[in-house]
PAGUTI-789709 format. One record per residue (C-alpha): chain; x, z, y. Coordinates in steps of 0.05 Angstrom, whole numbers, plus 32768, in hexadecimal, padded with zeros to 4 digits. Layout:
N
- chain,c1,c3,c2
- A,X,Z,Y
...
//
This chain:
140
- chain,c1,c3,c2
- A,7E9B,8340,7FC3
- A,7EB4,8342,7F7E
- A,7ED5,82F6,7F63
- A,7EAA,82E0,7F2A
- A,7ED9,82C2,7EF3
- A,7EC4,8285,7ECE
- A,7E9F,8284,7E94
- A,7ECC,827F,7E57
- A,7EC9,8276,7E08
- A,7EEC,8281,7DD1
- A,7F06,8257,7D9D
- A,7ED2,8264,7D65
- A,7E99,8257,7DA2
- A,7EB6,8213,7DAB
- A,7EC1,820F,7D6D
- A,7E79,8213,7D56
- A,7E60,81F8,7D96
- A,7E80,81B5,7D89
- A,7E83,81BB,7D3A
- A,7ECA,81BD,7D31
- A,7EF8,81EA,7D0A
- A,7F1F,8216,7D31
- A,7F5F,81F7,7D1A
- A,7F53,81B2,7D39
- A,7F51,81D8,7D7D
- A,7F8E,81F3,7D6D
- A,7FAF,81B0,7D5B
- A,7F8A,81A2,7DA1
- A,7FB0,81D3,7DCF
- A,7FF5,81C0,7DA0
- A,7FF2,8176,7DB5
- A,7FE6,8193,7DF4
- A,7F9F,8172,7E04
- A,7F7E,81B1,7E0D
- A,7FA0,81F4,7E31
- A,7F6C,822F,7E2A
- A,7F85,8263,7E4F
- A,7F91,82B1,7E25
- A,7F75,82F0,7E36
- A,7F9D,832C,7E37
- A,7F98,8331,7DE9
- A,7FAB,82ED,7DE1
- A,7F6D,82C5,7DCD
- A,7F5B,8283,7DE4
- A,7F25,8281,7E15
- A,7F13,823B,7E29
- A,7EE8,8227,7E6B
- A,7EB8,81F7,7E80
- A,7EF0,81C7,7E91
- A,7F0F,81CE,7E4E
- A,7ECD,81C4,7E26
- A,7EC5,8185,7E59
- A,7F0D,8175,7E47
- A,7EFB,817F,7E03
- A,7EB4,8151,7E03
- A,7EE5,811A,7E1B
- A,7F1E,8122,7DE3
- A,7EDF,8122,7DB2
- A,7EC0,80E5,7DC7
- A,7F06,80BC,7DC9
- A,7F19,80D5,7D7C
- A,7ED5,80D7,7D5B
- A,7EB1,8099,7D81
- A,7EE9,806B,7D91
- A,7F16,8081,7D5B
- A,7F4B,808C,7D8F
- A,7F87,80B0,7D72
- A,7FAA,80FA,7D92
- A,7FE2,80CD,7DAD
- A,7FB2,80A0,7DC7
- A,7F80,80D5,7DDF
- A,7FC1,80F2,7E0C
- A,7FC6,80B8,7E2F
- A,7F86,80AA,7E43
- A,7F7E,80EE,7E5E
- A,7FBE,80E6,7E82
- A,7FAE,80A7,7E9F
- A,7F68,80C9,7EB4
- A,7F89,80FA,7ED5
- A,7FBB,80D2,7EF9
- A,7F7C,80AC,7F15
- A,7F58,80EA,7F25
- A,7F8B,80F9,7F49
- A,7F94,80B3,7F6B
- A,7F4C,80AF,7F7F
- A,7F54,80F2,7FAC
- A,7F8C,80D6,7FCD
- A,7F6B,809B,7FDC
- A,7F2D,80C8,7FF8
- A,7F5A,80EF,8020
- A,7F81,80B6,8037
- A,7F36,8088,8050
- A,7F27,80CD,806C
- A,7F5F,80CF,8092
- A,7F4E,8088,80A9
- A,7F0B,8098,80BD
- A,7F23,80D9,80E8
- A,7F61,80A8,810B
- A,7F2B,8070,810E
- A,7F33,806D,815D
- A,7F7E,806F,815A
- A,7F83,802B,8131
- A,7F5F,8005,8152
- A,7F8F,7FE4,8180
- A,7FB0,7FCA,8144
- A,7F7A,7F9C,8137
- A,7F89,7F76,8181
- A,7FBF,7F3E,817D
- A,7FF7,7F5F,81A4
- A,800E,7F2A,81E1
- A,8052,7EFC,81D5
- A,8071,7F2E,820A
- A,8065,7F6E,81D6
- A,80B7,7F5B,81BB
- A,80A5,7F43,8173
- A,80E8,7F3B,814E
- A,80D6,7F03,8124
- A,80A7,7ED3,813D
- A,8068,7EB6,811E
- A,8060,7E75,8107
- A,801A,7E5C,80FD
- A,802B,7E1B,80E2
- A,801E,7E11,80A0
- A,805C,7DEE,8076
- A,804F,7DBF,803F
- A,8070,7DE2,8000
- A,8089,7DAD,7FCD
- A,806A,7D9F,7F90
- A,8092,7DBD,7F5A
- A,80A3,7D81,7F24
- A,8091,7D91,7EDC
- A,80C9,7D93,7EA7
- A,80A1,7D6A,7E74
- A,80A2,7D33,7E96
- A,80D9,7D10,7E7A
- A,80D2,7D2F,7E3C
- A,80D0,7CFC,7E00
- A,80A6,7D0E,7DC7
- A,80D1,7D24,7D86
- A,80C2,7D00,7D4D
//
Protein backbone atom coordinates (compact mmCIF):
# COMPACT_ATOMS: atom_id res chain seq x y z
CA UNK A 1 0.00 0.00 0.00
CA UNK A 2 1.60 3.07 -1.24
CA UNK A 3 1.72 6.28 1.70
CA UNK A 4 -0.33 9.06 0.32
CA UNK A 5 1.54 12.44 1.06
CA UNK A 6 -0.41 15.42 2.12
CA UNK A 7 -1.80 17.72 -0.02
CA UNK A 8 0.51 20.72 -0.43
CA UNK A 9 0.66 24.38 -2.09
CA UNK A 10 2.77 26.66 -3.14
CA UNK A 11 3.45 30.06 -2.23
CA UNK A 12 1.66 31.89 -5.16
CA UNK A 13 -1.54 29.31 -4.30
CA UNK A 14 -1.62 30.72 -0.88
CA UNK A 15 -0.84 33.56 -2.02
CA UNK A 16 -3.90 34.08 -4.16
CA UNK A 17 -5.98 31.82 -2.05
CA UNK A 18 -5.78 34.22 0.88
CA UNK A 19 -5.07 37.51 -1.26
CA UNK A 20 -1.72 38.21 -0.13
CA UNK A 21 1.51 39.02 -1.89
CA UNK A 22 3.92 36.50 -1.85
CA UNK A 23 6.35 38.55 0.07
CA UNK A 24 4.25 38.84 3.22
CA UNK A 25 4.52 34.97 3.36
CA UNK A 26 7.91 35.31 3.19
CA UNK A 27 8.22 37.89 6.00
CA UNK A 28 5.83 35.03 7.49
CA UNK A 29 8.26 32.05 7.47
CA UNK A 30 11.29 34.89 8.48
CA UNK A 31 9.57 35.78 11.81
CA UNK A 32 9.24 32.27 11.95
CA UNK A 33 5.26 32.05 12.19
CA UNK A 34 4.93 29.91 9.31
CA UNK A 35 7.60 26.88 8.28
CA UNK A 36 6.46 25.49 4.81
CA UNK A 37 8.41 22.74 4.20
CA UNK A 38 10.77 22.69 0.39
CA UNK A 39 10.65 20.28 -2.23
CA UNK A 40 13.66 18.97 -3.72
CA UNK A 41 13.99 22.17 -5.91
CA UNK A 42 13.55 24.32 -3.11
CA UNK A 43 10.01 25.83 -3.27
CA UNK A 44 7.77 26.36 -0.49
CA UNK A 45 4.98 23.99 -0.34
CA UNK A 46 2.65 24.77 2.51
CA UNK A 47 -0.09 22.18 4.01
CA UNK A 48 -3.36 22.19 5.45
CA UNK A 49 -1.85 22.96 8.86
CA UNK A 50 0.09 25.84 7.53
CA UNK A 51 -2.86 27.46 5.63
CA UNK A 52 -4.78 26.78 9.16
CA UNK A 53 -1.72 28.31 10.78
CA UNK A 54 -1.98 30.90 8.41
CA UNK A 55 -6.11 31.66 8.74
CA UNK A 56 -5.11 32.23 12.47
CA UNK A 57 -2.03 34.74 11.92
CA UNK A 58 -4.60 36.56 9.45
CA UNK A 59 -7.35 36.98 11.72
CA UNK A 60 -5.00 38.27 14.77
CA UNK A 61 -3.17 41.07 12.30
CA UNK A 62 -6.05 42.12 10.05
CA UNK A 63 -9.15 41.78 12.62
CA UNK A 64 -7.58 42.54 15.93
CA UNK A 65 -4.78 44.55 14.66
CA UNK A 66 -2.45 42.33 16.59
CA UNK A 67 1.17 43.01 15.68
CA UNK A 68 4.03 39.98 14.26
CA UNK A 69 5.52 40.20 17.79
CA UNK A 70 2.27 39.95 19.22
CA UNK A 71 0.95 37.32 16.77
CA UNK A 72 4.18 35.00 18.06
CA UNK A 73 3.10 34.95 21.26
CA UNK A 74 -0.21 34.10 21.00
CA UNK A 75 0.60 31.22 18.89
CA UNK A 76 3.12 30.20 21.34
CA UNK A 77 1.00 30.44 24.17
CA UNK A 78 -1.64 28.31 21.95
CA UNK A 79 0.66 25.83 21.52
CA UNK A 80 1.93 25.53 24.96
CA UNK A 81 -1.86 24.92 25.85
CA UNK A 82 -2.37 22.52 23.08
CA UNK A 83 0.07 20.86 24.44
CA UNK A 84 -1.13 21.14 28.15
CA UNK A 85 -4.63 20.03 27.35
CA UNK A 86 -3.14 16.48 26.01
CA UNK A 87 -1.37 16.01 29.05
CA UNK A 88 -4.15 16.67 31.02
CA UNK A 89 -6.19 13.98 28.73
CA UNK A 90 -3.63 11.55 29.07
CA UNK A 91 -3.13 12.16 32.67
CA UNK A 92 -7.60 11.79 33.53
CA UNK A 93 -7.07 8.86 31.24
CA UNK A 94 -4.73 7.46 33.22
CA UNK A 95 -7.01 8.10 36.20
CA UNK A 96 -9.87 6.49 34.74
CA UNK A 97 -7.70 3.17 33.72
CA UNK A 98 -6.10 3.18 37.75
CA UNK A 99 -9.66 4.14 38.91
CA UNK A 100 -9.80 0.84 41.08
CA UNK A 101 -6.36 1.30 42.43
CA UNK A 102 -7.25 4.77 44.16
CA UNK A 103 -9.86 4.12 45.74
CA UNK A 104 -8.55 3.19 49.12
CA UNK A 105 -7.25 6.58 49.28
CA UNK A 106 -10.55 8.01 49.68
CA UNK A 107 -11.01 5.80 53.27
CA UNK A 108 -9.67 7.64 56.44
CA UNK A 109 -6.70 5.42 57.21
CA UNK A 110 -7.06 4.22 61.19
CA UNK A 111 -4.82 6.20 64.08
CA UNK A 112 -2.72 2.86 64.04
CA UNK A 113 -1.66 3.46 60.06
CA UNK A 114 1.84 5.54 61.77
CA UNK A 115 0.96 9.11 60.59
CA UNK A 116 4.04 11.29 61.35
CA UNK A 117 2.37 14.37 62.14
CA UNK A 118 -0.86 14.24 63.66
CA UNK A 119 -4.14 15.97 62.78
CA UNK A 120 -5.64 18.50 64.57
CA UNK A 121 -9.28 19.18 63.89
CA UNK A 122 -9.65 22.04 66.07
CA UNK A 123 -10.02 25.06 64.58
CA UNK A 124 -7.67 28.10 66.17
CA UNK A 125 -8.89 31.53 66.38
CA UNK A 126 -6.32 33.58 64.15
CA UNK A 127 -5.95 37.21 65.48
CA UNK A 128 -7.27 40.04 63.90
CA UNK A 129 -4.55 41.85 62.17
CA UNK A 130 -4.62 45.75 63.55
CA UNK A 131 -4.73 48.38 60.80
CA UNK A 132 -1.84 50.86 60.55
CA UNK A 133 -4.17 53.88 60.10
CA UNK A 134 -5.44 53.80 63.09
CA UNK A 135 -3.44 56.13 64.88
CA UNK A 136 -2.77 58.03 61.99
CA UNK A 137 -3.58 61.88 62.47
CA UNK A 138 -4.75 63.67 59.55
CA UNK A 139 -2.02 66.17 57.96
CA UNK A 140 -3.09 69.42 57.67
Amino acid sequence: MKKQRPKTYTISAVAEQFELHPQTLRLYEREGLLKPSRSEGNTRLYTDTDLERLEVILSLTRDLGVNLAGVEIILNMREKMDTMQQEFERFFEYLQSHVEEFSHFTETPPPEAGALVPISRLKRSVPAKRSGTANAKSAR
